[in-house]
C-alpha positions as CSV (number, residue, x, y, z in Angstrom):
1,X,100.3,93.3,-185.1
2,X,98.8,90.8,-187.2
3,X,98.9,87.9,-185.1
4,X,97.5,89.9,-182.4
5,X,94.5,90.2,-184.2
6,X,94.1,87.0,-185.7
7,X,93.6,85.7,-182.3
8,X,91.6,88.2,-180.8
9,X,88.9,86.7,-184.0
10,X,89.8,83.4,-183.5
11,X,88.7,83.7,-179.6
12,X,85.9,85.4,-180.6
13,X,85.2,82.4,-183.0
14,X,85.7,80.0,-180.5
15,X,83.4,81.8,-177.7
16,X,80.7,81.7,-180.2
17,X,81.7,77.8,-180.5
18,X,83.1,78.2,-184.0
19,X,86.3,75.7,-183.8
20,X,89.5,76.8,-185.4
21,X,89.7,73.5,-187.2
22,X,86.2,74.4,-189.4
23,X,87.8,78.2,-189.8
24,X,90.7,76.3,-191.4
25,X,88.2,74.1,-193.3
26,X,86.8,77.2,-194.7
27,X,89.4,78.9,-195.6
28,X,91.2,76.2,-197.3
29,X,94.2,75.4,-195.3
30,X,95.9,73.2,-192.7
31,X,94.6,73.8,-189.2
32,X,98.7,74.2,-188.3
33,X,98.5,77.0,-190.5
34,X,96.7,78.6,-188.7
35,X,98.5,78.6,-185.9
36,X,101.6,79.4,-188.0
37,X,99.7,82.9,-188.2
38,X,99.1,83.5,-184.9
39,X,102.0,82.4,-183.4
40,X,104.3,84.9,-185.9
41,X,105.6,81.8,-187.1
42,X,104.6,82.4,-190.8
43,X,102.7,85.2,-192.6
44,X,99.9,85.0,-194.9
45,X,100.1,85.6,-198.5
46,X,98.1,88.2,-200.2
47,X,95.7,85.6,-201.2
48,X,94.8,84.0,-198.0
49,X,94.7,87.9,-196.4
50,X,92.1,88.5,-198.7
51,X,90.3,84.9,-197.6
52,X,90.5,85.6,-194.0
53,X,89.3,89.2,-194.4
54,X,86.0,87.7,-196.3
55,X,85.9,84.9,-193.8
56,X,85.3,87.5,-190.6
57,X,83.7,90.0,-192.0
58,X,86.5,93.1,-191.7
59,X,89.0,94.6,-194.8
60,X,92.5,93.6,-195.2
61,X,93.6,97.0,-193.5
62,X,92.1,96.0,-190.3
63,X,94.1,92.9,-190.2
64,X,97.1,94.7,-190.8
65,X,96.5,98.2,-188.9
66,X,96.2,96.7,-185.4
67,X,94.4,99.6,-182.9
68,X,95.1,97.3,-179.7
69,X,97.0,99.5,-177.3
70,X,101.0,98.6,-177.5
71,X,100.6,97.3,-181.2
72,X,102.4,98.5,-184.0
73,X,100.4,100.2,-186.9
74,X,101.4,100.2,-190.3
75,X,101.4,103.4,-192.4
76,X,99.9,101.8,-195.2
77,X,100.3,97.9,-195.9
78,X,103.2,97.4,-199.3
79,X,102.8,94.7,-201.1
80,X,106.5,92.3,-202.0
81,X,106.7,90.2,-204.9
82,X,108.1,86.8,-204.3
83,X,110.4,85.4,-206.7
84,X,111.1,82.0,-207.2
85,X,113.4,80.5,-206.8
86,X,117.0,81.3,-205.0
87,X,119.1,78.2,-204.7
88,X,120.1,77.0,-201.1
89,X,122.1,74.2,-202.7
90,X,125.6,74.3,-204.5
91,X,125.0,75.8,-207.5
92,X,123.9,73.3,-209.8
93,X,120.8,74.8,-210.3
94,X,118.7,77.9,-209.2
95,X,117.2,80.9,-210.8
96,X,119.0,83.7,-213.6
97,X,116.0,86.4,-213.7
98,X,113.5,85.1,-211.3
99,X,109.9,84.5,-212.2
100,X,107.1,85.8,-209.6
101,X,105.3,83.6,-207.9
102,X,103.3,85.7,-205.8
103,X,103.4,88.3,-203.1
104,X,104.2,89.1,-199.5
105,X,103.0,92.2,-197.2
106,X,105.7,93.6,-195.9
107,X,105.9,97.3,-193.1
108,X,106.4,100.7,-193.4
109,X,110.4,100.1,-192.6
110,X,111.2,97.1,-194.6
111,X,109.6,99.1,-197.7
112,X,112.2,101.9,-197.1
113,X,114.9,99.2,-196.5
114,X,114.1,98.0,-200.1
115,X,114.3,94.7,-199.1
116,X,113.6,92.0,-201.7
117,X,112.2,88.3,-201.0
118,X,112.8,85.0,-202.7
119,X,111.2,81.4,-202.1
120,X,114.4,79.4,-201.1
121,X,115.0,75.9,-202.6
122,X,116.7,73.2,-201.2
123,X,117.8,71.7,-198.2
124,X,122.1,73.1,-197.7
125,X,121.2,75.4,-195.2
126,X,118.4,73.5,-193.1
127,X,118.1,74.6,-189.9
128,X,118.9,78.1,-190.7
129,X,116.1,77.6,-193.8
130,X,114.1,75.3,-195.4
131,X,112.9,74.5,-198.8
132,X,109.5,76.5,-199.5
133,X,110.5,79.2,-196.8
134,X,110.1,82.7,-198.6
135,X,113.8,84.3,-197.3
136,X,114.1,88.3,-197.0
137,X,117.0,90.5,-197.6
138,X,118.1,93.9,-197.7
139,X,120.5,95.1,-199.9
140,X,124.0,95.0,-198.0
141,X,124.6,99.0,-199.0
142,X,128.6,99.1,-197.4
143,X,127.2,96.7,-193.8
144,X,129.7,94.8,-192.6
145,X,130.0,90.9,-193.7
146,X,129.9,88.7,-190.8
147,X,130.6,85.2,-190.9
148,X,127.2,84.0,-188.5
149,X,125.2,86.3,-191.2
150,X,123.2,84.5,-194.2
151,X,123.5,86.4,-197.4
152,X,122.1,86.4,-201.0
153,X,125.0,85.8,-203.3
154,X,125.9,86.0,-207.3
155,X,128.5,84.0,-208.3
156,X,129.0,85.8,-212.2
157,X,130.2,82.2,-214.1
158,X,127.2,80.7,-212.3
159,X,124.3,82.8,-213.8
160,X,122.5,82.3,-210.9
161,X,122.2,83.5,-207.1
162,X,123.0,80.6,-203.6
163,X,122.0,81.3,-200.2
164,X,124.8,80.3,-197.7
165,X,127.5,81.8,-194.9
166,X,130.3,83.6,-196.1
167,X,134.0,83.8,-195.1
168,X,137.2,85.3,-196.9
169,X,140.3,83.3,-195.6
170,X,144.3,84.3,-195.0
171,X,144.8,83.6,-199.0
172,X,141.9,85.7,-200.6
173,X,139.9,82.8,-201.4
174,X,135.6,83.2,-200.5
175,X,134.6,80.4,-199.1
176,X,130.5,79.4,-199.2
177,X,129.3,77.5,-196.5
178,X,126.0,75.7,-195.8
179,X,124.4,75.3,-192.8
180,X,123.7,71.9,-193.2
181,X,127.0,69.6,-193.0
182,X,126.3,66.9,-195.6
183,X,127.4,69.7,-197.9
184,X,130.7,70.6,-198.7
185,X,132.1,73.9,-198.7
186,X,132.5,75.6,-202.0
187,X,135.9,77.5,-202.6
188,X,135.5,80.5,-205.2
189,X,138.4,82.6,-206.0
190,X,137.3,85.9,-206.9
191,X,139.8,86.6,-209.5
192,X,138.0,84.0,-212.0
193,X,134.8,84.1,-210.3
194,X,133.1,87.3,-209.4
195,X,131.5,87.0,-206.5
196,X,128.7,89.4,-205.4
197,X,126.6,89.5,-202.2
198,X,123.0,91.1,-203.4
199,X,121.7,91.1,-199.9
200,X,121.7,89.9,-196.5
201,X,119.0,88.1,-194.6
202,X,117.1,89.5,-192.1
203,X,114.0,87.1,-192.1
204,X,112.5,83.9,-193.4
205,X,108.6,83.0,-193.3
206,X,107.6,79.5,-193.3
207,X,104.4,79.4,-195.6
208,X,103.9,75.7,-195.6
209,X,100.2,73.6,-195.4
């Protein structure tokens, strides 16, 4: 895996008494960052793949095709746009269309999944996510909806796309609900509001300096 090989060059940095705090230097980023990476806490973007390839000296492919024994190895490395932003708020604002704003690598298995990924904004469902994070989803294709699952959701009137909980009550009504308290739940009744869940989490990277 990726992380796995970041450290085994950031030990081999250190034996030749290169600190990680001048790779991070170097590279441009915070020194926590770096240990976002190769903790599997956060994932680099395209750009800083390409920085940290240049930086030791090996191609992008060895970074993401780990050969230690028990690791995974990727097929081929795809490449995810991001798009900015989904709302993790109450619909006042978010996106319509979505605009890029960059790219993700993503495996073999999430390519075939078809997942998508959007840079989440806003604080309604911090601890779950926070602003900045880049949230992924696969499409929902006839899973179950589970109330402890975090989906990607259209509300038609809105023109725009929340990240939240969902629940159907006794009555028919969908109810949206943050994970963090200070906002209220939002009551949608789907027979003037079309309500439609484009995907449903299955992980969040924290790209933050």
């Amino acid at each position: 895996m990726f992380k796995d090989v970041l450290s085994n060059l950031l030990a081999d940095a250190k034996n030749k008494n290169v600190p990680a705090a001048k790779i991070a230097e170097n590279l441009g980023v915070a020194r926590s960052m770096l240990t976002h990476w190769k903790t599997g806490r956060s994932f680099p973007t395209e750009a800083d793949l390409k920085k940290l390839a240049s930086y030791f000296n090996v191609s992008v492919d060895y970074l993401l095709k780990d050969d230690l024994p028990g690791a995974i190895i990727l097929d081929e490395p795809h490449i995810l746009p991001v798009y900015s932003s989904i709302r993790a708020g109450n619909g006042d604002t978010g996106i319509t269309d979505g605009e890029k704003e960059g790219s993700i690598f993503i495996s073999d298995e999430y390519a075939k999944m078809k997942v998508f990924a959007m840079r989440v904004s806003g604080d309604s469902m911090m601890n779950e996510l926070f602003d900045g994070e880049i949230a992924i989803f696969k499409p929902i294709n006839g899973d179950p909806i589970r109330n402890k699952d975090i989906y990607a959701i259209e509300v038609e009137s809105w023109g725009q796309w929340v990240i939240k909980f969902i629940h159907h009550d006794s009555s028919g009504t969908v109810q949206l609900i943050s994970a963090n308290k200070q906002y209220p739940v939002k009551e949608i009744n789907p027979a003037v509001q079309n309500v439609i869940l484009r995907g449903k989490l299955i992980e969040s990277r924290r790209i933050r300096k």
